[in-house]
C-alpha positions in Angstrom: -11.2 -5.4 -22.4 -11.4 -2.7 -24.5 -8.8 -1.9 -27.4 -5.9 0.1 -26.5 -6.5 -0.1 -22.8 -4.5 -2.8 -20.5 -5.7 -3.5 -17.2 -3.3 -4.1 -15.0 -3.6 -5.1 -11.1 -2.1 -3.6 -7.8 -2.9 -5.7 -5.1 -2.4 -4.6 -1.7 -2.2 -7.7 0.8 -1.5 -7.2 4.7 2.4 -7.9 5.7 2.3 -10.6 7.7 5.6 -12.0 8.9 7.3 -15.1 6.9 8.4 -16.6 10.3 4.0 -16.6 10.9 2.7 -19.5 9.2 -1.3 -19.7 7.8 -2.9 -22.7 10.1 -5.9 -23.6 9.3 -8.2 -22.5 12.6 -8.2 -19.2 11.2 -9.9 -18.0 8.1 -9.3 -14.4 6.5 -12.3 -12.8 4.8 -11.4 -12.6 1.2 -13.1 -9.2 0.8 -10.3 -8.0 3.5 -7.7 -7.8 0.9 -8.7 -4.9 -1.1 -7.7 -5.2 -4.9 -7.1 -2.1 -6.9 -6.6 -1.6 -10.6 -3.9 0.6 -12.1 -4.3 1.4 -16.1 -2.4 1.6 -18.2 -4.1 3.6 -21.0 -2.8 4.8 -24.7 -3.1 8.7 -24.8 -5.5 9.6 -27.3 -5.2 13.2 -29.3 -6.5 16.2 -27.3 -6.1 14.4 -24.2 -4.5 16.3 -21.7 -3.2 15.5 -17.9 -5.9 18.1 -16.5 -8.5 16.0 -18.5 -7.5 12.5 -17.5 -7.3 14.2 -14.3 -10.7 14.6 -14.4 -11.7 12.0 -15.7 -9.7 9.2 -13.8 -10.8 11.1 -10.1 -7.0 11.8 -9.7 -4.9 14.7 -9.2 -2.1 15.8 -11.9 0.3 16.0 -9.1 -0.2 11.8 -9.0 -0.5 11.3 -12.9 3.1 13.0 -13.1 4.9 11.5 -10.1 3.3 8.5 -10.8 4.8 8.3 -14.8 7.7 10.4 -14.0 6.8 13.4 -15.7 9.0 16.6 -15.0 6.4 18.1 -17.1 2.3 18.6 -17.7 3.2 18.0 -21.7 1.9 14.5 -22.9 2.4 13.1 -26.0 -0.6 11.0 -28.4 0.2 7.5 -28.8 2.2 7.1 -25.6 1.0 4.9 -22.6 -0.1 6.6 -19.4 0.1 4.9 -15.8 -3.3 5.6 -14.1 -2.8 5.2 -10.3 -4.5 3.3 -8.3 -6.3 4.7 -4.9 -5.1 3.3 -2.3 -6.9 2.6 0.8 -4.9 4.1 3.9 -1.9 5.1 1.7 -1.7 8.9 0.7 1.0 11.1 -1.6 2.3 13.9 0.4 2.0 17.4 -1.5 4.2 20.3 -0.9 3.8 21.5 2.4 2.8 18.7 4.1 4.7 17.8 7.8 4.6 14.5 9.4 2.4 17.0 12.1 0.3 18.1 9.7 -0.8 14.9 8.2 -1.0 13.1 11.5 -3.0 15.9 12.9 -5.3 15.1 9.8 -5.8 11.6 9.7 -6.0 11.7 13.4 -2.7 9.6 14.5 0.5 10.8 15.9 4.0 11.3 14.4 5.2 8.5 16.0 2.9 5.9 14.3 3.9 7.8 11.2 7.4 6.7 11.7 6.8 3.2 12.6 4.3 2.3 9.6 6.5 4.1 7.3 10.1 2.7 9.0 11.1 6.6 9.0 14.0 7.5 11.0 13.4 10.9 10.7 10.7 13.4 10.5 11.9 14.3 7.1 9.1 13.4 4.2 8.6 14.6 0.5 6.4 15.8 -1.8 5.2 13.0 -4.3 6.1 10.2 -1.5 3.4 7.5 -0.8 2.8 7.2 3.4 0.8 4.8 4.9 -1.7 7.1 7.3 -3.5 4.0 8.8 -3.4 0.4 9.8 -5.7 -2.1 7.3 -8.5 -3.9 9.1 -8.8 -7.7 8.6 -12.1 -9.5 9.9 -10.7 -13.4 11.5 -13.4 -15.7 11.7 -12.7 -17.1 15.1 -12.1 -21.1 14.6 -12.9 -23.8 17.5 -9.1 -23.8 19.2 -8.3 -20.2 18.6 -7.0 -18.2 21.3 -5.6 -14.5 21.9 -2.4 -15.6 22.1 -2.5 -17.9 19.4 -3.9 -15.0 16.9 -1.6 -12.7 18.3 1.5 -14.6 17.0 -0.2 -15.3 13.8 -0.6 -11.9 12.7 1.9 -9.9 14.7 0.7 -7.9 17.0 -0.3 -8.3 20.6 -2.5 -9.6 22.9 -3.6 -6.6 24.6 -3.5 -4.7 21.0 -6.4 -7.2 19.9 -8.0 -6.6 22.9 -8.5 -2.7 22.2 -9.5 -3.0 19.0 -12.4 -5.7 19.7 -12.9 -3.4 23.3 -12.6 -6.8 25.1 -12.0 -6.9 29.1 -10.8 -10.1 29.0 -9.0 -12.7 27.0 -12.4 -14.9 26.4 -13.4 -15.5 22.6 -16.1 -17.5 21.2 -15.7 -19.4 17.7 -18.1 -18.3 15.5 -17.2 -14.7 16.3 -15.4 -12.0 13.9 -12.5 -10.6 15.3 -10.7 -7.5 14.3 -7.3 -7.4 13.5 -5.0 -4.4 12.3 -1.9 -4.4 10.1 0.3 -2.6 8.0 -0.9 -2.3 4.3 1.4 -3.9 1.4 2.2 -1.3 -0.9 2.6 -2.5 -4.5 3.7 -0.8 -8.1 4.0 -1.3 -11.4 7.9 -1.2 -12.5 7.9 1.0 -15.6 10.6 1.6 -18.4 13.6 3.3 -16.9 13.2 2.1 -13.3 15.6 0.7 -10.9 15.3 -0.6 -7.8 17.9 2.2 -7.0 15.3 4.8 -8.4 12.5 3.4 -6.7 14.1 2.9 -3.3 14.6 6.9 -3.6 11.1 7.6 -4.8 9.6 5.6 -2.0 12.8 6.7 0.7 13.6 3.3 1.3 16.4 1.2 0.4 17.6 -1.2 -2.1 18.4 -4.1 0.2 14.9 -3.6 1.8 13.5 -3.8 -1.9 15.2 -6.9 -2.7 14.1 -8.4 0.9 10.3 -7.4 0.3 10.3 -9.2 -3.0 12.7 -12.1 -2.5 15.4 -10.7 -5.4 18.4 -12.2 -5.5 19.7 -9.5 -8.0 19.2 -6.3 -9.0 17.1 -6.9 -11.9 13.7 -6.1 -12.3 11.1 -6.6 -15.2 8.9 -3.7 -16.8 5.7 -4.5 -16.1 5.7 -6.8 -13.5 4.7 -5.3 -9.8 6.9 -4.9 -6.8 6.5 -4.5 -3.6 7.4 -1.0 -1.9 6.3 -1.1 1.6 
């Protein structure tokens, strides 16, 4: 690790639903949960946002909303959030429409609105949203069935069906099966944030919050990551 640098990790893991319990037929590819790295760096003299910009592969736009800057002005000495990329999660830039994007990432407002939970077709510049379901690869385990899987992870029968392009409900063990879910967005809570703040910032709510990440308070810890979506 070098000096002045802090890694610290974002892990996105697929929502599953607590009443769905892990068995032990199936077995999840480890590889399937993508783990990304957010750093936290010390800003050096002459370092600007354009040049971390540059040199971290991300936009300004993200280094600001992503440290709560209302300005491009950093200061030497002070840490700086780098954001993670995010597979299959975007931030929406002025301009952007649910349309738009959807039209983009080749979806449909509607799944837009489910992934996201949005109620309307109101969005905002700076606001993560989820743009496609997360691929898991199932190793198919002697006693498995469509059904069975199905419940396990949420979705349906005829769902898993499409996405494997199977014409019936026959699977082999042995076999890799793909399943889709919703990613797990995480962040890194930062000095100043509430779980009032961040429920704005990421336009859900504070009860949801709490629900995601099993609080049974208010209070959060700088440093520490929460869950978002």
């Amino acid at each position: 690790m070098k000096k002045n640098k802090l890694l610290l990790v974002c892990i996105m893991t697929l929502a599953i639903s607590s009443s769905i319990g892990f068995s032990t037929k199936s077995e999840v590819n480890a590889s399937s949960y993508p783990q990304l790295t957010e750093e936290a760096i010390v800003i050096k003299k002459g370092d600007t946002l354009y040049s971390l910009s540059k040199k971290y592969n991300v936009s300004i736009k993200e280094l600001m909303n992503r440290n709560n800057l209302s300005t491009d002005k950093i200061i030497a000495g002070k840490n700086l959030i780098i954001p993670a990329k995010i597979q299959n999660v975007i931030t929406i830039n002025r301009g952007d429409t649910l349309y738009s994007i959807a039209k983009k990432h080749k979806t449909t407002v509607e799944e837009l609105k489910k992934w996201n939970k949005l109620s309307t077709d109101t969005i905002y510049e700076g606001q993560s949203l989820i743009v496609a379901l997360q691929e898991l690869n199932v190793t198919i385990k002697k006693g498995d069935t469509l059904y069975a899987l199905s419940k396990k992870y949420g979705v349906t029968v005829d769902e898993l069906k499409v996405w494997n392009n199977l014409k019936n409900n026959t699977i082999f063990v042995g076999e890799t099966l793909i399943v889709k879910q919703i990613p797990s967005v995480y962040i890194l809570i930062q000095k100043g944030d509430t779980l009032y703040s961040i429920a704005r910032k990421y336009q859900t709510t504070v009860s949801d919050l709490k629900d995601l990440n099993n609080l049974s308070s208010n209070t959060i810890v700088v440093g520490k990551k929460l869950r978002v979506k």
